[in-house]
Structures are given as C-alpha cells and as structure tokens.
C-alpha positions in Angstrom: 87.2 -207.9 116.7 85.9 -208.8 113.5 87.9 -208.1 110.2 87.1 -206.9 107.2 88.5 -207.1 104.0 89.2 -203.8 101.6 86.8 -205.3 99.4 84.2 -205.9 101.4 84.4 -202.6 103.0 83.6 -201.1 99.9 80.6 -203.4 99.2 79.5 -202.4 103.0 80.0 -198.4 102.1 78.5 -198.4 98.4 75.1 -200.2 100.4 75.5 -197.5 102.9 75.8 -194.5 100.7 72.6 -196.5 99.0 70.7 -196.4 102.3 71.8 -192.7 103.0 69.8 -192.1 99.5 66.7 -194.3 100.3 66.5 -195.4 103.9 64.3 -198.4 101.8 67.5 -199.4 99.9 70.0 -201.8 101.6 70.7 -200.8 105.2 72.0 -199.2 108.3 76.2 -199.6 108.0 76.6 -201.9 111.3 80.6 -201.9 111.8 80.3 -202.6 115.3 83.4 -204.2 116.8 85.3 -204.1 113.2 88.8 -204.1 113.2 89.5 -201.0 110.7 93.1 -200.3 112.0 95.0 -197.5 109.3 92.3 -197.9 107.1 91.5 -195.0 104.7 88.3 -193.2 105.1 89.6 -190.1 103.8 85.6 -187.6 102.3 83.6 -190.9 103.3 80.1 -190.5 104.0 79.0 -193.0 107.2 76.5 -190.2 108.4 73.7 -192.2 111.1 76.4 -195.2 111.0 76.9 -198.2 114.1 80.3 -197.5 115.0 80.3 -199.0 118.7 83.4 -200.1 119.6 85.4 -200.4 116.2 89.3 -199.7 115.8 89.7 -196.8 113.7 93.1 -196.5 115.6 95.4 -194.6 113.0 92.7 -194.2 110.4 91.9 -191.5 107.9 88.8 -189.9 108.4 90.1 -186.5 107.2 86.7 -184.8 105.8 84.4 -188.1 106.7 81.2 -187.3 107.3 80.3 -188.6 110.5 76.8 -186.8 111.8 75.0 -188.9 113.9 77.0 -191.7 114.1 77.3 -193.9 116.9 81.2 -194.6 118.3 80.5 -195.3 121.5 83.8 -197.1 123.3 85.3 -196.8 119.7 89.1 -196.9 119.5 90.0 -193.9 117.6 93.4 -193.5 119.0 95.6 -191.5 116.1 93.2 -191.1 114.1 93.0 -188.1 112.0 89.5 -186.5 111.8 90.5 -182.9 111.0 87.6 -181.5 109.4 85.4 -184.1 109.6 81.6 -183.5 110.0 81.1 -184.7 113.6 77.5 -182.9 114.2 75.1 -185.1 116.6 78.2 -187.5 116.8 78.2 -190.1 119.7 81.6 -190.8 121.1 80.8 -191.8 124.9 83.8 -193.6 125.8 85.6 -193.7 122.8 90.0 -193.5 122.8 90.6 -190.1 121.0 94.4 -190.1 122.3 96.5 -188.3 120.0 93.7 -188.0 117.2 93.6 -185.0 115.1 90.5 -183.4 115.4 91.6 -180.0 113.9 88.7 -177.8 112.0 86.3 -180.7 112.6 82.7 -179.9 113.4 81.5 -181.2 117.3 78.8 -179.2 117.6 76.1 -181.2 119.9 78.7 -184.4 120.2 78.8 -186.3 122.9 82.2 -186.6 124.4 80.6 -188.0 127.6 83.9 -190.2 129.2 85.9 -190.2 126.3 89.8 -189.9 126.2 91.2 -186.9 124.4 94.3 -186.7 126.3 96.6 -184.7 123.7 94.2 -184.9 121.1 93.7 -181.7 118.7 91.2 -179.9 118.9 92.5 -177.1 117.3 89.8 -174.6 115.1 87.0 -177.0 115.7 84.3 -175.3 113.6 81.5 -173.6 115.4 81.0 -176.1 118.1 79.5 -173.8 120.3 80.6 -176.1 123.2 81.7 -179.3 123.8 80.7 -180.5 127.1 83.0 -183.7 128.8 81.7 -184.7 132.2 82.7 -187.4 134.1 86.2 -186.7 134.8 87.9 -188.8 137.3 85.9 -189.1 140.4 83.0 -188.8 138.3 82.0 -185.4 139.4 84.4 -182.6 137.0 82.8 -181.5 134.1 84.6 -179.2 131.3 82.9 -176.9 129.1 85.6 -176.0 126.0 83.9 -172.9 124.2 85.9 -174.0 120.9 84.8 -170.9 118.7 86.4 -168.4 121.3 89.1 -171.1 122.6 87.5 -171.3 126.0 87.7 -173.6 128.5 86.0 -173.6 132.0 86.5 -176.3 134.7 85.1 -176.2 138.2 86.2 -172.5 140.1 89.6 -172.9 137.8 90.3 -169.6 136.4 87.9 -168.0 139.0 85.4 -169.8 136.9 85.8 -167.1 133.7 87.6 -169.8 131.7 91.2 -169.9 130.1 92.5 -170.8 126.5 92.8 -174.8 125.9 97.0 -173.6 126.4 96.3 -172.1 130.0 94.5 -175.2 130.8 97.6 -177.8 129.6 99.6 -175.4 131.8 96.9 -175.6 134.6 97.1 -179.1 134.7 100.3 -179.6 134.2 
C-alpha cells in the first residue's frame, strides 16, 4: 500500500479537478493501491479516476462523484457512499461490507464479484438494475431492480422477485 499524506492528497485532487476541466491539463488521478483509510472525501469530484485496489475502508465519500471510475478489488469496507454518483462505476471485486450506499446512483455499475454482504443499498437512485454474477460456485447471478426494491435470484420467489427484506430472510 502506498501512503499518502493530507497534503499531498490535495495537490493530487486540485490536478485532478484540473484534468476533469481540460483532459490537456495535469492528469488522470492514479490512486491505485493508496492507503486512504477514514479519509474524508465527503462532495469530491474523482469522476474517470484509477481507483484499483485502494483502501477507502471507513472513508467519507458521502456525495463523491464517482462516474466512471475504476475500483476494481478496492477495499471499501464501511465506507459511506450514500448519495454518491456511482454511474458507469467499476467495482469488480471490490469489499463493500457494511458500506453505506443509501440514495447513491449505480445505474450501469459493475458489481461483478464484489462483497456487499450487509451493505445499504437502501433508495439507490434510478439504477434500473444492478446485476452481481458470480456468486459462489460461479454460476448465481442476482438482478436487484432497486427503483421498485426487487430482487430476483435463480427460480427463488418462483422467479417473480422479492423485496431486498424477503431476500435477507430467504437466505437466512
């Protein structure tokens, strides 16, 4: 893991927000592998960032505008991401364990092998679906309909689907 220092976060965003105004100016954020542990991120823009495996485990991404961004196997256990803009979003693999993802917008993220056990997921705006595949043997696939709070997994529910509670129950 590499570490980075408050300051030098900042430097790293202000270039970022930079690039996000002229893809000439500065560069592509690249906090691959960055230790960012509690870190607040709280309205920050990292839209189209390299994300790949960094700790964002307890961070504040509350409103963070993610789209596009690439966490792929990033550790984003407790992290709160409630209303974060999540569009495009690639999370295959990443630890979303207990993170908040409340009002956040998934629409066309890829959740492909990534850990929300007890995450929230709760009023997740207008992601017409969120599709996770790859469920243990490799083979399950869930569909979670999150603007009508419905979830389909193999023939459960005589394949019509359940609410996200059903499911829990279903599972548990």
């Amino acid at each position: 893991m590499i570490t980075i220092s408050k300051e030098e976060l900042k430097e790293i965003l202000a270039k970022h927000k930079k690039w996000l105004a002229s893809p000439t100016d500065g560069g592509r954020t690249d906090l691959s592998k960055a230790s960012l542990q509690n870190v607040n991120l709280c309205n920050v823009d990292l839209q189209y960032a390299k994300l790949d495996g960094v700790n964002l485990s307890g961070a504040n991404l509350q409103g963070a505008k993610l789209n596009n961004a690439s966490l792929r196997n990033a550790d984003l256990r407790c992290a709160d991401l409630s209303y974060a803009k999540l569009q495009g979003v690639d999370l295959q693999g990443a630890d979303l364990q207990y993170a908040d993802l409340s009002y956040a917008y998934l629409q066309g993220a890829n959740l492909n092998d990534a850990n929300l056990d007890e995450a929230n997921i709760k009023g997740a705006q207008k992601p017409w679906l969120v599709t996770i595949s790859n469920i243990g043997n490799g083979i399950a696939e869930i569909i979670y309909f999150a603007d009508k709070d419905n979830i389909r997994w193999g023939r459960w529910n005589n394949a019509e689907g359940g609410t996200l509670t059903e499911f829990k129950k279903h599972i548990d």
